[in-house]
C-alpha positions in Angstrom: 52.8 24.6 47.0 54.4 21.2 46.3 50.4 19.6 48.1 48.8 21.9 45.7 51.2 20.3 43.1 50.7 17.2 43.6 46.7 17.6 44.2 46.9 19.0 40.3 47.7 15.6 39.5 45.7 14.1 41.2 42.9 15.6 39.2 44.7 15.5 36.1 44.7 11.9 36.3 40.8 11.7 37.8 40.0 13.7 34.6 42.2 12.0 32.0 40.8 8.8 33.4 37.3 10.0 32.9 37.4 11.2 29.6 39.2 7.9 28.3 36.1 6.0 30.4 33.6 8.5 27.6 35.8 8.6 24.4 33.7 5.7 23.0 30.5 8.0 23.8 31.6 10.9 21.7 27.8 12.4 22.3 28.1 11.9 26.1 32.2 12.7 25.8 31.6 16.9 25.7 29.5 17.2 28.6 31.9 15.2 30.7 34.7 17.0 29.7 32.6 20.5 31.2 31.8 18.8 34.4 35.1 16.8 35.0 37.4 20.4 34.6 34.6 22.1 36.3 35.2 20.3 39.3 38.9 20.2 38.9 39.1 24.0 38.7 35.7 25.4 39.9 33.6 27.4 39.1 32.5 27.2 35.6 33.3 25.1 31.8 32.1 26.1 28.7 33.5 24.0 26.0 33.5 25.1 22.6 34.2 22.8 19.0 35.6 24.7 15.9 34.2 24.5 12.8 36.4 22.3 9.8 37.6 25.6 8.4 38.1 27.4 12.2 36.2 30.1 11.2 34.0 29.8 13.9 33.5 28.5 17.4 30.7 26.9 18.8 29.7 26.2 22.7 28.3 22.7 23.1 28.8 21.6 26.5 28.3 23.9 29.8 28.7 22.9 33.1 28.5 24.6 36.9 27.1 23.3 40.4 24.4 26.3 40.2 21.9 25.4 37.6 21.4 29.1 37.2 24.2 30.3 36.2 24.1 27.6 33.4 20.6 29.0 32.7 22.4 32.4 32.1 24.7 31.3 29.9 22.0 29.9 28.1 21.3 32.7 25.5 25.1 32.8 24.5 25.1 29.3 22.9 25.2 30.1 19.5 27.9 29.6 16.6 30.3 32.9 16.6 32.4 34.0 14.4 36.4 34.3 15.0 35.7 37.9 15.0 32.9 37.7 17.1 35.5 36.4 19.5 38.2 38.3 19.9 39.3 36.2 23.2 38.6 32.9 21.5 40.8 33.8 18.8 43.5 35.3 20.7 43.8 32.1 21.9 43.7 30.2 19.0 46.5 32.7 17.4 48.9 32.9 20.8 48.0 30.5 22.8 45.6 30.6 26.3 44.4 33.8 27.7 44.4 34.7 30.9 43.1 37.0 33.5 42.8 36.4 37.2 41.1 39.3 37.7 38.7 40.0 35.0 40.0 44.1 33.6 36.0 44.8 32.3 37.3 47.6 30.8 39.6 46.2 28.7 36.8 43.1 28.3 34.6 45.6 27.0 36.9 47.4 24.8 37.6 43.7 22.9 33.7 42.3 23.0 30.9 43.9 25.0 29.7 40.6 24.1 32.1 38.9 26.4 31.5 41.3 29.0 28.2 41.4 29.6 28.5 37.0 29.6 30.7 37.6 32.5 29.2 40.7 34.5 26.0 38.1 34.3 27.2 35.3 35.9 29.6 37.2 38.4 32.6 36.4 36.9 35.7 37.1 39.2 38.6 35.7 36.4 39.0 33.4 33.6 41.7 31.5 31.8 40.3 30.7 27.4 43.2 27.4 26.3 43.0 25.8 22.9 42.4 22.4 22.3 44.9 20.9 20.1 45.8 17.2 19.4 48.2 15.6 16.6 48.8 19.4 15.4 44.9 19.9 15.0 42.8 22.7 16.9 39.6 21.1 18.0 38.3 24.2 20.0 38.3 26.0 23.1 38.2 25.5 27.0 36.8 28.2 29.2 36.8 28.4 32.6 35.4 31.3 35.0 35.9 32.1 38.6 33.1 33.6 40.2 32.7 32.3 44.1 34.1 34.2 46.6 35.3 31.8 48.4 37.7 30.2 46.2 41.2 31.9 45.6 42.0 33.6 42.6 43.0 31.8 39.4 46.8 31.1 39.3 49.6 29.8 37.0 49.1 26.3 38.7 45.6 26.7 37.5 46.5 27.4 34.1 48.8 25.0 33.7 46.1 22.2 35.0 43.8 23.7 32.4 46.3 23.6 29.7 46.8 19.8 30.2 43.5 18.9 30.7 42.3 21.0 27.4 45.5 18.8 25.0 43.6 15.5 26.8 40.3 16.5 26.1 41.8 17.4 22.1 42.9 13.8 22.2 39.7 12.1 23.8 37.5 14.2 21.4 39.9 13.2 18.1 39.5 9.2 19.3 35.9 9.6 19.9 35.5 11.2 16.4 37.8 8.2 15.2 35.5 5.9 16.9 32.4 7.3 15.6 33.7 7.4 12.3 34.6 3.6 12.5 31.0 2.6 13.9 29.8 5.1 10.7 31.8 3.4 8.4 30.8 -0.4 10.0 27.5 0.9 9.6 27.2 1.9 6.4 29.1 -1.4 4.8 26.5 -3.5 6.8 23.3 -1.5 5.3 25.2 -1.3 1.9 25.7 -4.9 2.1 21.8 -5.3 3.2 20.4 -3.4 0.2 22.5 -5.4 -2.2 20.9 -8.7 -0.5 17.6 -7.0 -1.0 18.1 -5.9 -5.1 20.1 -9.4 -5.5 17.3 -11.1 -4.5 14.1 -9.2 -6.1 12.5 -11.6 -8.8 12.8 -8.6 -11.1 15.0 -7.4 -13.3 16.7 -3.9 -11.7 19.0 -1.5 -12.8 20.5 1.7 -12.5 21.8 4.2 -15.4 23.4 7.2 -14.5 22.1 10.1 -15.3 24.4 12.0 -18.2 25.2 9.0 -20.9 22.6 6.3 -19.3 25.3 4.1 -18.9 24.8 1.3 -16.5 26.0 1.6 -12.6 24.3 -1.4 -11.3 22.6 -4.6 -12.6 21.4 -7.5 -10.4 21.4 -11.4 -10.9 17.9 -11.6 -12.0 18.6 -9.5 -15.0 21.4 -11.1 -15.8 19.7 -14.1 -15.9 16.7 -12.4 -17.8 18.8 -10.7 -20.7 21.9 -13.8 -20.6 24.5 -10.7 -19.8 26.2 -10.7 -17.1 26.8 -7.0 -15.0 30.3 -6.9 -15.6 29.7 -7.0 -19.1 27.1 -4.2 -18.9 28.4 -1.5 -16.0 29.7 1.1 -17.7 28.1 0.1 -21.1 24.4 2.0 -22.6 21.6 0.3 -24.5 23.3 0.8 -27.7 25.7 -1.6 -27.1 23.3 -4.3 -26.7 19.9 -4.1 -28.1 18.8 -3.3 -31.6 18.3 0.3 -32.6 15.2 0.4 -32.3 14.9 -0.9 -29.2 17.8 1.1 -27.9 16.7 4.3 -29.2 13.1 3.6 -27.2 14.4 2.9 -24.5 16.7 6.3 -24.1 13.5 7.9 -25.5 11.8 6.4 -22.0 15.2 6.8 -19.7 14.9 11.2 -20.8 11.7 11.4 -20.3 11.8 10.0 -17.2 14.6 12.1 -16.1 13.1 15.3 -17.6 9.7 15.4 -15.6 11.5 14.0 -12.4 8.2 11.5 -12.3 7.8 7.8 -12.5 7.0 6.4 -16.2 5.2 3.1 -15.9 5.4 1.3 -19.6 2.8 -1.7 -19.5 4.4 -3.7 -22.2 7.6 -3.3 -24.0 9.8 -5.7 -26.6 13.1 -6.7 -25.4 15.3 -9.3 -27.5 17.5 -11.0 -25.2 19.9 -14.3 -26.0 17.0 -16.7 -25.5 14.2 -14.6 -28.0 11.8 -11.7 -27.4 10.7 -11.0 -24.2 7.8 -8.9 -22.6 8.7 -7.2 -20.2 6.4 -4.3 -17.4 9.0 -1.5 -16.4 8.5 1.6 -14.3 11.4 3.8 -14.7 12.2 6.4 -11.3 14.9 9.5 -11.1 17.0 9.8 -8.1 17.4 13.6 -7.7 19.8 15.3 -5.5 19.1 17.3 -2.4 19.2 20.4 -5.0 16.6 18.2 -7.3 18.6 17.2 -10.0 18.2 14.2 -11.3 21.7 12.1 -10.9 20.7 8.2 -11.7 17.8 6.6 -13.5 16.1 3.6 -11.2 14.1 0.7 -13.7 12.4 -2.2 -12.4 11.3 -4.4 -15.2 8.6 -7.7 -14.6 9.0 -10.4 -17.4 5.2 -11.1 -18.4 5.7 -12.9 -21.3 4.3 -15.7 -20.1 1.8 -14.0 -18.4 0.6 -12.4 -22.2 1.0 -16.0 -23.5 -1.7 -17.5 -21.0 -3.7 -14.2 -21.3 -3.5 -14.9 -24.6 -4.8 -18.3 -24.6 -7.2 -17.6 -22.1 -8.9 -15.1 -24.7 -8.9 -17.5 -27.1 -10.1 -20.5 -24.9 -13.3 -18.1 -23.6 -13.9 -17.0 -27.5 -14.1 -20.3 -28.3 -15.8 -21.5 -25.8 -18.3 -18.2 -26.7 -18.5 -19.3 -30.0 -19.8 -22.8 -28.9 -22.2 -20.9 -26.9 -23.4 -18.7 -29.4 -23.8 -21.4 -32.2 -25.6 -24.0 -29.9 -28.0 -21.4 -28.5 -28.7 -20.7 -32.4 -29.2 -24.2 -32.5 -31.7 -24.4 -29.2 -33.4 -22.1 -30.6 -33.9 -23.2 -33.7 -35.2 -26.8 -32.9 -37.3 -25.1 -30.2 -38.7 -22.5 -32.9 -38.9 -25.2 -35.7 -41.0 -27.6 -32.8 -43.5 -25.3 -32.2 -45.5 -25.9 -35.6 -45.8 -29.7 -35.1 -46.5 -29.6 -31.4 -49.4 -27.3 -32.3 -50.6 -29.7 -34.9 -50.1 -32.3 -31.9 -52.3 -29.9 -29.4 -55.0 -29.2 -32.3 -55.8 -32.8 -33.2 -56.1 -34.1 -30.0 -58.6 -31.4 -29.1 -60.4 -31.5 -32.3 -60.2 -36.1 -32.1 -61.6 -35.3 -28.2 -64.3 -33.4 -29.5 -65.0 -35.9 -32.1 -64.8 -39.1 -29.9 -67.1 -37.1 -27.5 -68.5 -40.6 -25.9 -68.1 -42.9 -28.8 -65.1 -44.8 -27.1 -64.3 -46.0 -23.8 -62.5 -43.6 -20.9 -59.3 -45.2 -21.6 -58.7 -44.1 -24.8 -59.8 -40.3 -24.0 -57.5 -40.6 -21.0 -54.8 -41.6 -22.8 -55.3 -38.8 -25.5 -55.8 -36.3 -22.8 -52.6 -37.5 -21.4 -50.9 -36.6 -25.1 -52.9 -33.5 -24.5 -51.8 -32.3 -21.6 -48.2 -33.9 -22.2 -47.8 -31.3 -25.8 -48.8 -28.3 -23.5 -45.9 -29.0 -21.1 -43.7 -29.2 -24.0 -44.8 -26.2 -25.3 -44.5 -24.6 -22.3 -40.8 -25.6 -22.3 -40.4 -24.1 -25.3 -41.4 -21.0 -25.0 -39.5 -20.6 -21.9 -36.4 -21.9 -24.1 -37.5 -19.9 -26.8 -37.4 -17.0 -23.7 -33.9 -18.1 -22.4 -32.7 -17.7 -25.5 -33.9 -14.1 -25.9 -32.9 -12.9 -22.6 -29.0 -14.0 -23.8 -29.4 -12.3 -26.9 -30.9 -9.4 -25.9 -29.5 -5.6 -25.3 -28.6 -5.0 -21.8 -29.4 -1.4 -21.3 -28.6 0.0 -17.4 -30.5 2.6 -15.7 -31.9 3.7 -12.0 -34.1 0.7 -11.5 -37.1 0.7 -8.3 -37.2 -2.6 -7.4 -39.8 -2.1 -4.7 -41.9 -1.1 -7.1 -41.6 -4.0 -9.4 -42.1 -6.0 -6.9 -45.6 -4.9 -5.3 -46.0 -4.6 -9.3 -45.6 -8.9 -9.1 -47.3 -9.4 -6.0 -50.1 -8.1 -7.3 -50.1 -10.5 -10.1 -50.1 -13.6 -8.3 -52.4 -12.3 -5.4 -54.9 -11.5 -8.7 -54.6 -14.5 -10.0 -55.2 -17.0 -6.7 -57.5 -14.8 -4.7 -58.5 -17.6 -2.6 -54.6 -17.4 -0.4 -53.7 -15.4 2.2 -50.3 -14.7 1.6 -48.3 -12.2 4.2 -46.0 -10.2 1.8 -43.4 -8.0 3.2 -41.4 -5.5 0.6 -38.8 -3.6 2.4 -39.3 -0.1 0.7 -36.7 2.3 -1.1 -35.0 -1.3 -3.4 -33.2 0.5 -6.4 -30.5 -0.4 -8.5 -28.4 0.1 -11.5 -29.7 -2.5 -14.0 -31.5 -3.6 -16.8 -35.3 -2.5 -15.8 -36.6 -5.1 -18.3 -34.6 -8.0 -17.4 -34.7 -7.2 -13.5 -38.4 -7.4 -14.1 -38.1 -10.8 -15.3 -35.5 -11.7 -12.2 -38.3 -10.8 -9.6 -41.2 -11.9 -11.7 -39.3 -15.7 -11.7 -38.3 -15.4 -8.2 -41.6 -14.1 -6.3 -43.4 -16.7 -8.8 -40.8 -19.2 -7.1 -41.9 -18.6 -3.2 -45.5 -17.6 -4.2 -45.7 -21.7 -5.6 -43.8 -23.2 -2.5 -45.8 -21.5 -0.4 -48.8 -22.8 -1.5 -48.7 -25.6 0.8 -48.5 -23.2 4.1 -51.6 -22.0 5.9 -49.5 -19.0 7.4 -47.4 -18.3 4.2 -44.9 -15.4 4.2 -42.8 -14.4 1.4 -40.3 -11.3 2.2 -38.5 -9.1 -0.2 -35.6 -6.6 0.8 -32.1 -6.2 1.2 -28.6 -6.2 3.3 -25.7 -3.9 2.1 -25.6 -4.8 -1.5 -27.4 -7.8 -1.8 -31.3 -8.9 -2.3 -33.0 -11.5 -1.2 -36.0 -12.8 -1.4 -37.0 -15.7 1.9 -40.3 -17.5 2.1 -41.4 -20.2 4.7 -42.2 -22.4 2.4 -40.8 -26.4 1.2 -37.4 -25.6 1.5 -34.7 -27.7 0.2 -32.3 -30.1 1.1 -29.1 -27.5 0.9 -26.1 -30.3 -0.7 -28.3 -29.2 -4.1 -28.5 -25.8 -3.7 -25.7 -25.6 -6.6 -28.3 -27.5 -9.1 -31.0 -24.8 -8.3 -29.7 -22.7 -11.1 -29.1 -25.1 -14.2 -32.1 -25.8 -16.6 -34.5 -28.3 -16.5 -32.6 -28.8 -12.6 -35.4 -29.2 -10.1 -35.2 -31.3 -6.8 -39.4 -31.1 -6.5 -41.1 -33.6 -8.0 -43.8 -32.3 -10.9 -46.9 -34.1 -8.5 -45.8 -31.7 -5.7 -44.8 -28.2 -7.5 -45.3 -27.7 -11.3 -42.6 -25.9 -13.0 -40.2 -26.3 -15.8 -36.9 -26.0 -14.3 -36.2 -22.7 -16.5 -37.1 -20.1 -14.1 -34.4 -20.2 -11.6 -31.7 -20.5 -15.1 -33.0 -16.9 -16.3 -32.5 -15.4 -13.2 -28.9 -16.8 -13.0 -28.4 -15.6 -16.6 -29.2 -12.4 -16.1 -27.6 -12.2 -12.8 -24.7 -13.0 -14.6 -24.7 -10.6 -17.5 -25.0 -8.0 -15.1 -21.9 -9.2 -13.5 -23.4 -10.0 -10.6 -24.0 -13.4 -8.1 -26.4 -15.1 -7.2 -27.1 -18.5 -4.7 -30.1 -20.0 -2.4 -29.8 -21.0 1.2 -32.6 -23.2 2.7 -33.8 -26.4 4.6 -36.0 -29.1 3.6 -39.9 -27.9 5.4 -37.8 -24.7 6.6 -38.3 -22.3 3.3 -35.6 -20.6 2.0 -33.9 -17.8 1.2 -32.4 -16.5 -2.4 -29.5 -13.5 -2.8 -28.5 -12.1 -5.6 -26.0 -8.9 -6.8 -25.6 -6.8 -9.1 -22.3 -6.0 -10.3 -21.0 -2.8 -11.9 -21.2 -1.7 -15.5 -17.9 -3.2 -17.0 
């Protein structure tokens, strides 16, 4: 007796020592404290936690050497009820219970519950001890003896399994402490993480609580916004600071918010703080409860004051500079208009004086006057293109479902009419539509096929190409190319890097296309090498 006595001990203190070794673990502590009074006292520990108003037990940890026979105890881990349990709570009223050999009978006459448990896993006797620590009941320790080969349960038994289960109270009360501590370490260090977070957004936050939409929390960038500072404002509404108007829009805003549990984005709102009216962009949030009811009222505001001041100049800065526009293309066109009578008088003389002349003078003198001659054409020419510009700017810009491909064959046509003598491969890639303008698109490929159809003129194998990659156009031709640190001037009037000798033109053509480009909020640029041809893309953007 006295070796069985003092091997008790010995596993008292290999079991104390273990669960003090998991009490920092409290999710690995429960298990351990199955397997450690398992082995002290075979064959079988269930442990078993109370719920805060011991009402009800539940087994969490089970441990035996057979894996089976923790498999069959398997379908009894569930959350009972005291009087589900009438062993479990005879413990809990008197103290442990105890049977060295199991009385099924009786078993069955208290829970056939219980009894079936035990007649499934051979159960030979059991001892059910409370676990209580600091005058608290924490649950239940059960152990079962169902091998053959070990002696019945005893008092010695019982009394091992009594200390172990206060020890096991007192390890699972630290490691609740513990956790609790780590919880509460926890918690301070996110708390104190968020505040960084709100402290440190640009924008002015707050937070109203839900019933008199007083505030509960104000960071330093409102404070700085509104000259208030949050100690001033917790626990103080809008009335108490803003004007009534403002105040009562504001609650208006704060209700409806709360009301429809949805997100109210105002775009611009009036606040006067201490240093004058502000504009401010607010979206206002509810924080609900896990039943859904609203409890606090989130707003994030965005000073844009000076964001509307720079708009504001912006709009006025573009109307002017529209307004210059407008007014000097009234005046281009009205010197071009107003030049066309006395150039035509120019072009009519010197034919008519020509005429007259006819050999009466020397070929200087009709050179020189079919230099003027030709000279008031050009002019004309530039006019009318002017004259044309001007138009295109002023003009309606009416979209529809445009077929390119067919304008351009349309074009090609044109030009292959009016030089029959070139050979000219033309490739049109087929299926080209787009939303736009179909009278000014006309005009974009008209200027642009003119464009490679006249720098192509030089090429004995000329090939102009027309199509298209994702959204953009192009039209490429092989023929002069230019020298790509001026592609930028290819789109301004009267901009040409050819000379006249070499390609005649006005330097108009390439500023329409541009123009309408632009109107139809789209881009457009060039891409080419000098005796290489080259290549011109343009967009078209959508309908504003």
């Amino acid at each position: 007796m006295e070796k069985r006595v003092r091997r008790g001990l010995q596993l008292v203190s290999t079991v104390v020592r273990t669960f003090a070794e998991r009490t920092p673990d409290y999710e690995r502590l429960l298990p351990a404290i199955a397997w450690a009074i398992a082995d002290a006292i075979p064959d079988t520990c269930l442990v078993s936690l109370c719920s805060e108003d011991c009402t009800a037990v539940t087994p969490v940890a089970t441990y035996d050497s057979d894996p089976a026979i923790i498999e069959k105890l398997a379908p009894y881990r569930r959350t009972y009820g005291l009087a589900e349990t009438p062993i479990g709570s005879e413990a809990i009223e008197r103290g442990s219970q105890f049977q060295p050999a199991i009385d099924y009978d009786a078993i069955e006459a208290l829970s056939t519950r219980s009894a079936e448990m035990f007649r499934a896993i051979g159960a030979r006797g059991f001892i059910v001890t409370p676990m209580r620590a600091a005058g608290d009941l924490f649950g239940l320790i059960t152990i079962i003896r169902r091998r053959a080969e070990h002696a019945p349960l005893d008092e010695l038994d019982l009394e091992i399994v009594e200390d172990l289960a206060g020890h096991a109270a007192l390890a699972i009360m630290n490691a609740r402490l513990v956790k609790k501590l780590e919880s509460g370490a926890k918690l301070r260090e996110t708390t104190q993480f968020l505040d960084a977070i709100i402290e440190n957004i640009p924008d002015m936050v707050f937070v109203k609580e839900a019933d008199r939409l007083s505030f509960v929390r104000f960071n330093r960038a409102g404070e700085t916004l509104l000259g208030v500072s949050a100690a001033d404002l917790i626990g103080k509404n809008d009335y108490d600071f803003f004007p009534l108007a403002e105040a009562d829009f504001f609650t208006k805003k704060d209700r409806e918010t709360l009301a429809n549990k949805q997100l109210v984005d105002i775009p611009e709102e009036p606040i006067q703080t201490r240093a004058g009216t502000r504009w401010l962009h607010t979206k206002k949030v509810p924080l609900v409860d896990d039943s859904g009811t609203p409890r606090y009222l989130l707003g994030i505001s965005q000073d844009i004051t000076e964001r509307k001041r720079a708009d504001a100049l912006l709009r006025a800065a573009k109307e002017t500079v529209e307004n210059a526009n407008r007014e000097l293309e009234a005046f281009a066109y009205s010197i071009a208009h107003d030049l066309r009578a006395p150039l035509r008088g120019i072009l009519g003389y010197s034919e008519a004086l020509l005429e007259d002349i006819g050999d009466k003078v020397d070929d200087k003198p009709r050179e020189y006057l079919t230099r003027m001659k030709e000279a008031a054409g050009r002019m004309a020419t530039l006019i009318e293109e002017l004259l044309g510009l001007a138009r295109i700017t002023q003009a309606d810009l009416v979209r529809s479902r445009v077929d390119l491909t067919a304008i351009v064959h349309s074009a090609i046509s044109g030009l292959q009419h009016a030089e029959k003598h070139r050979k000219v491969e033309v490739v049109v890639q087929p299926g080209l539509f787009v939303e736009a303008d179909p009278h000014l698109m006309a005009i974009v490929v008209d200027n642009l096929l003119d464009n490679a159809w006249k720098f192509t003129a030089k090429r004995d194998a000329a090939r102009i190409e027309i199509g298209q990659l994702g959204n953009t156009f192009f039209v490429r031709d092989n023929g002069a190319g230019f020298d790509p640190q001026y592609a930028d001037q290819l789109f301004g009037v009267f901009r040409r890097l050819h000379m006249q000798e070499e390609f005649e033109g006005t330097g108009i053509g390439l500023a329409t296309v541009a123009r309408i480009i632009h109107r139809h909020h789209g881009q457009v640029w060039a891409e080419g090498q000098l005796g290489k041809g080259a290549t011109f893309f343009f967009t078209v953007g959508d309908a504003l």
